[in-house]
N, C-alpha and C positions, 0 to 999 in steps of 0.2 A: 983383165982381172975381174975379178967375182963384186958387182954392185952391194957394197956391207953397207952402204948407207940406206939401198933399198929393203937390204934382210930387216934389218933395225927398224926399217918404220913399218913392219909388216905385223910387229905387234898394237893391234890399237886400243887396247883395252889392259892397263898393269893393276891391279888391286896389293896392295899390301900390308899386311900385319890390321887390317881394319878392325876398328871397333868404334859400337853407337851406342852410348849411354844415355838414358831419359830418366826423369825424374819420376818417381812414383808418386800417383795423387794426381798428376797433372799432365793434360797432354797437347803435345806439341802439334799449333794448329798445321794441318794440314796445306801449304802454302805451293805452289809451283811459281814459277818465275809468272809464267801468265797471267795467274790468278794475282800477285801482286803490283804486277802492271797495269792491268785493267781493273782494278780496283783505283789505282791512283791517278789512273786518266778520267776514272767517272767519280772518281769520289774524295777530291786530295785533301778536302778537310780533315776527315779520319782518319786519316794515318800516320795521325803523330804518336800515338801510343803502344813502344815496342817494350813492354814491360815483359811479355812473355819470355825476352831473349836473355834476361837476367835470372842468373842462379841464386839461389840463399848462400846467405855464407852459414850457415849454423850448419847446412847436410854433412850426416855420417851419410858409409856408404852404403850403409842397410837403404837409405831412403831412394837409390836406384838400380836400375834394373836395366842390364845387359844386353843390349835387342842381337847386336852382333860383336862377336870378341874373335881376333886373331885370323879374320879372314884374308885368306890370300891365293889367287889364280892369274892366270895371264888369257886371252882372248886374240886369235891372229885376226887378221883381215878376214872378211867372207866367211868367218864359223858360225852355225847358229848353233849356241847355248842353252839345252833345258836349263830351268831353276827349279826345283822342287823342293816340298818338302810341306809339314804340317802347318795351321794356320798357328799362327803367331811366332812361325820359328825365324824370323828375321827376313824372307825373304823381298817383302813389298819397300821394307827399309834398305836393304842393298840395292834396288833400283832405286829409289830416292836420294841416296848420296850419290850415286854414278851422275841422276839427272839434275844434281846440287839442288834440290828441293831440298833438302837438311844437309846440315854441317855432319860430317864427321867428327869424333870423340878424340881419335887415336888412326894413325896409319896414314896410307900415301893412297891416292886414287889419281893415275895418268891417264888421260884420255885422249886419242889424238883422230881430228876429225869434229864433222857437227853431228851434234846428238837430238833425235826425231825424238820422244818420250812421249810416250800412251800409259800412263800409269793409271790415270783412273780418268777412263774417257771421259770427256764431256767435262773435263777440271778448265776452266778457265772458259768457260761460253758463259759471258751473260745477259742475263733472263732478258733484260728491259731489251737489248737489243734486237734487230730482226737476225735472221739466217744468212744473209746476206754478209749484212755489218759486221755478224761473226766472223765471219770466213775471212773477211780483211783483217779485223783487229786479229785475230789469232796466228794470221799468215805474218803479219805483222812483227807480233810478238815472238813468235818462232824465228825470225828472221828472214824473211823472204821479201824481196823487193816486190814491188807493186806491179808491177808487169807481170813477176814471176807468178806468182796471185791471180792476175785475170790472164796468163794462158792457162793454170789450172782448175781455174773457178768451174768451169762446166764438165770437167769430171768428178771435181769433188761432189759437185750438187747432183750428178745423175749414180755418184755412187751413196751417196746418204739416202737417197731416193726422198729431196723433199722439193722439186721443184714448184708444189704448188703453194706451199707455204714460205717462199725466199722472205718475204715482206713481212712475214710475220713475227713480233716477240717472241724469241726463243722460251719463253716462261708460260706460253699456250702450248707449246709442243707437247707431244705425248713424250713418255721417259725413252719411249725403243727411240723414236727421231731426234731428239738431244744424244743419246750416244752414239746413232748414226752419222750424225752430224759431225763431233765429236772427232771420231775414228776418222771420219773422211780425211778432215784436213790434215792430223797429225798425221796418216798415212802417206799425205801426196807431197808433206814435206822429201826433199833431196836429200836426206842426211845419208852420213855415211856410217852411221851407229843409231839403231832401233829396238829401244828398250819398251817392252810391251810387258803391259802387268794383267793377264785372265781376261784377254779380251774376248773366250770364249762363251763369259756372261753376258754379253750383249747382246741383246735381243731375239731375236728367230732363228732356226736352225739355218734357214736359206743363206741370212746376213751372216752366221756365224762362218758359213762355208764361204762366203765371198770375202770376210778378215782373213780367214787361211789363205785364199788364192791371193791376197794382198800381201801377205807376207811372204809366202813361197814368188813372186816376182821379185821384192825384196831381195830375197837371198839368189835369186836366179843374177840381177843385176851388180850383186859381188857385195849387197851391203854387211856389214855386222850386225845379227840378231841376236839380244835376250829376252829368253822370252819365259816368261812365268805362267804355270798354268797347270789345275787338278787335273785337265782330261788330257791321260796316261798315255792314249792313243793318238791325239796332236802334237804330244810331246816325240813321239816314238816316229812321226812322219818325218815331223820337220827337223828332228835334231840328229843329229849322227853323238853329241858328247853332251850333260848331262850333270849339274851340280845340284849336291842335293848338301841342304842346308838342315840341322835340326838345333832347336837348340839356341840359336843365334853362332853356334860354330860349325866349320865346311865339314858335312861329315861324308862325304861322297864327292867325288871328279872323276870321271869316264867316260866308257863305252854305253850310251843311253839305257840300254836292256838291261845292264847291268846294275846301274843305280837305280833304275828303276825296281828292282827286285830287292835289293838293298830294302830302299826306302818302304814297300809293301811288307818284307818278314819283319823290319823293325818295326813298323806301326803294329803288329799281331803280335810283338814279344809284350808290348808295354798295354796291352789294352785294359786300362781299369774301367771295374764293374760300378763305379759311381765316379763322375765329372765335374771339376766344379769349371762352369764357365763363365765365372765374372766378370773376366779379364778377356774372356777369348777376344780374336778381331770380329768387326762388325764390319758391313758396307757403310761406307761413312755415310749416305742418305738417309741412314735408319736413326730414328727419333730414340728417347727415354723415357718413352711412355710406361713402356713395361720391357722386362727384362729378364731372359731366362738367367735362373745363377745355379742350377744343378740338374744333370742328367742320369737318370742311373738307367740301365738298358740288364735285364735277363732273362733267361731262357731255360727250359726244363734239366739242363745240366748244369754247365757252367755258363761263366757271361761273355768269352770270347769264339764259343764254338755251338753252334747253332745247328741240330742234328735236321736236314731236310723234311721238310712237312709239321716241323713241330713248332710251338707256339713260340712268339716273343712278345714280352713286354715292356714298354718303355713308360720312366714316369719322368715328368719335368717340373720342378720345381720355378715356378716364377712369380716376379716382383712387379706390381701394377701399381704407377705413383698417380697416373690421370684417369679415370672412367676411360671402357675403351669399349664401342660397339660391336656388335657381331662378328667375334673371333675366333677366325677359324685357324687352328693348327695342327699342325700332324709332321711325317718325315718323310723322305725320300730314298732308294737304294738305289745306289750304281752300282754297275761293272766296275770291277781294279782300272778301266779305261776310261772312264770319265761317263760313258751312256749310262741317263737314265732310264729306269728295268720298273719302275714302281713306285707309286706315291700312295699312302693312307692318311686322312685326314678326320677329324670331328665329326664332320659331317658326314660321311660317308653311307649312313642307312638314314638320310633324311630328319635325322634330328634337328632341333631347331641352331643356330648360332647363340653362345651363350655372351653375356655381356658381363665385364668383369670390370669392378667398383675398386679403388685404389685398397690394397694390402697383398697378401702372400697367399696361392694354391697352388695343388699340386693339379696336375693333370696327367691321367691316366692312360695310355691305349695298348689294346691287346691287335695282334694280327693271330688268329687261330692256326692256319698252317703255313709257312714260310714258302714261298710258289720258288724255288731259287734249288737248281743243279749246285752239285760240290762248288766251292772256289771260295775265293775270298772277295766283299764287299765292302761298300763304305757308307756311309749314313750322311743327310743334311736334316736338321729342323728348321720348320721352316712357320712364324706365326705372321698371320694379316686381319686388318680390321677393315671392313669396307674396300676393298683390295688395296688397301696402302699397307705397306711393309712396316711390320713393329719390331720383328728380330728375323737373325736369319745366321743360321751356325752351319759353315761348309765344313764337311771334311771331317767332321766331328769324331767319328769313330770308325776302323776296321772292325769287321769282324769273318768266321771262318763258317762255312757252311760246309755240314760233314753227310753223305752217303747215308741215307739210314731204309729199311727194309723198307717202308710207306713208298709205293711209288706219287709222286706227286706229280701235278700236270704243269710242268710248268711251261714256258712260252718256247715259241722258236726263233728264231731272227736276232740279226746283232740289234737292230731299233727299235725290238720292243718296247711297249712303254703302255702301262695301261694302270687302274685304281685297283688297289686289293682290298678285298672287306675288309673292315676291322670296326673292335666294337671301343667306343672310347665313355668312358664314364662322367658322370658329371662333374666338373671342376668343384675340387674341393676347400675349400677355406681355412688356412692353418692360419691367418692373421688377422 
């Protein structure tokens, strides 16, 4: 007779009726299991103080806000799963309940098997420690025995590529080798469920191509892949099916191509001509120094359709609470695929970097002709001081690039990627 106990355990992933509710005003620190454990193995004085985990009683429910409501999917064995969808629409919080990094609000989440999570690599390495020490306490913490650990240790450390710094404090490392490091181990874990959150920001293109072939072995060896991630074309590899999230509700489950397309005419129906981004998500290593809180983006017609060769303008409104040195900002355009096609920045015609004293400016930049064939794109901004990261907004905006009589020159090849003039005006002082 037919193995139903084997059908049955062939689901390993149940999500049900989920919903994640957060307090508005205050936010929930970002904790994984690791980070909590090495934290109390090097530091157990401090960790008497769980006041965060306490609610007000006085909250109406204006005072919270929905990440995710009424989610529910099932996942067999060996599928890998796109997650898509715009920043802040609940995605990175549905791997963090899956990897019980937070609590669930509401709903059932089953998971059967061990769960590898890359959510935000390089979460639970720390600094004081060497490369080494890492690799144990996290193999550790992940649950792998001590053997299991030193027969892996020497792939791990020749796929981080840091052998010559094993000995060293991780808090010398440069940021690409802390998430190299990072990815390594959480890669080389056994698990039989691997929850990955845009591991395609990590570092160089060569490393980025070598986390693909780390996960295509993944799914080669029968594991369960979710994997989250902007570039369209990683997603479109490795996935055959495809959840696209907006919202904090499932607004898409399919055929990858499908949702995919889905998710690209939706973001072009909604595109407003002024942004506010208060609230957007940030890379949690980004400071409060200063703070974009409004983007307006137009163009010689309208603000979602950008006729080829013709100008665009983008102004950004930002919040400077600390003196910030030589800051340079500007944007970036992809391909609907994730390839970046072009950056313009401040500096661009050798201007000098300007330095910005705590209050409110606007900042200005023109691109004169748009170098970009018909299709649809997408926008990052991106601002740095000294090259440390002060903001950084992914995914910010679609928009439609339309045929127009001007021929324009623009590039050939899927990898292009080069600086476009643009002229950017002096920051301006509104506070």
């Amino acid at each position: 007779g037919p193995d139903l106990k084997g059908e049955v355990m062939d689901t390993v992933i149940r999500v049900g009726g989920l919903g994640k509710r957060y307090r508005i005003g205050t936010r929930e620190p970002y904790k994984s299991l690791r980070d909590v454990l090495a934290q109390a193995l090097l530091n157990p004085i401090k960790n008497r103080n769980r006041s965060w985990l306490k609610e007000g009683k006085q909250s109406t429910e204006r005072d919270f806000l929905w990440a995710l409501k009424d989610v529910t999917f099932e996942v067999t064995r060996g599928e890998v799963v796109g997650i898509i969808g715009r920043n802040g629409a609940g995605k990175t919080t549905l791997l963090k309940i899956l990897s019980r990094v937070t609590k669930a609000t509401e709903g059932r989440v089953e998971l059967s098997g061990r769960v590898g999570s890359l959510l935000e690599v390089g979460t639970g390495l720390h600094p004081e420690l060497t490369g080494r020490e890492n690799i144990f306490l996290m193999g550790a913490i992940l649950g792998m025995k001590r053997r299991e650990i030193q027969t892996k240790f020497d792939a791990i450390v020749a796929f981080a590529e840091v052998e010559k710094f094993l000995d060293t404090p991780v808090k010398r490392y440069s940021s690409g080798m802390f998430l190299r490091l990072g990815f390594a181990v959480a890669a080389h874990l056994e698990s039989d469920i691997l929850l990955v959150d845009e591991v395609l920001a990590v570092g160089d293109v060569v490393f980025q191509k070598k986390c693909l072939g780390k996960m295509g072995d993944a799914v080669r060896e029968g594991r369960t892949v979710l994997f989250v991630s902007h570039n369209m074309l990683a997603i479109r590899d490795m996935c055959k099916r495809c959840l696209l999230i907006h919202e904090g509700r499932l607004a898409g489950d399919g055929e990858v191509d499908k949702v995919v397309e889905k998710y690209l005419c939706r973001g072009m129906s909604e595109m407003p001509s002024t942004i506010d981004t208060t609230h957007w998500d940030r890379p949690r290593d980004f400071g409060t120094d200063l703070r974009v809180t409004q983007v307006s983006f137009q163009s010689r017609n309208s603000q979602a359709h950008v006729l080829s060769g013709d100008p665009l303008v983008l102004e950004m409104e930002v919040v400077v609470r600390e003196t910030v040195e030589e800051v340079a900002y500007g944007f970036s355009v992809y391909s609907p695929d994730g390839v970046r096609l072009f950056h313009c920045h401040n500096t661009n015609e050798g201007s000098p970097y300007p330095r910005l004293e705590p209050g409110r400016y606007r900042l200005k930049g023109v691109v004169e002709r748009v170098p970009l064939p018909p299709g649809r794109y997408r926008l990052d901004i991106g601002i740095r001081s000294n090259r440390k990261g002060l903001d950084l907004l992914r995914d910010l905006m679609l928009f439609e690039v339309e045929e127009s009589r001007v021929v324009t020159p623009w590039f050939q090849g899927p990898d292009a990627y080069f600086r476009q003039p643009s002229r950017w005006e002096k920051p301006e002082r509104l506070a």
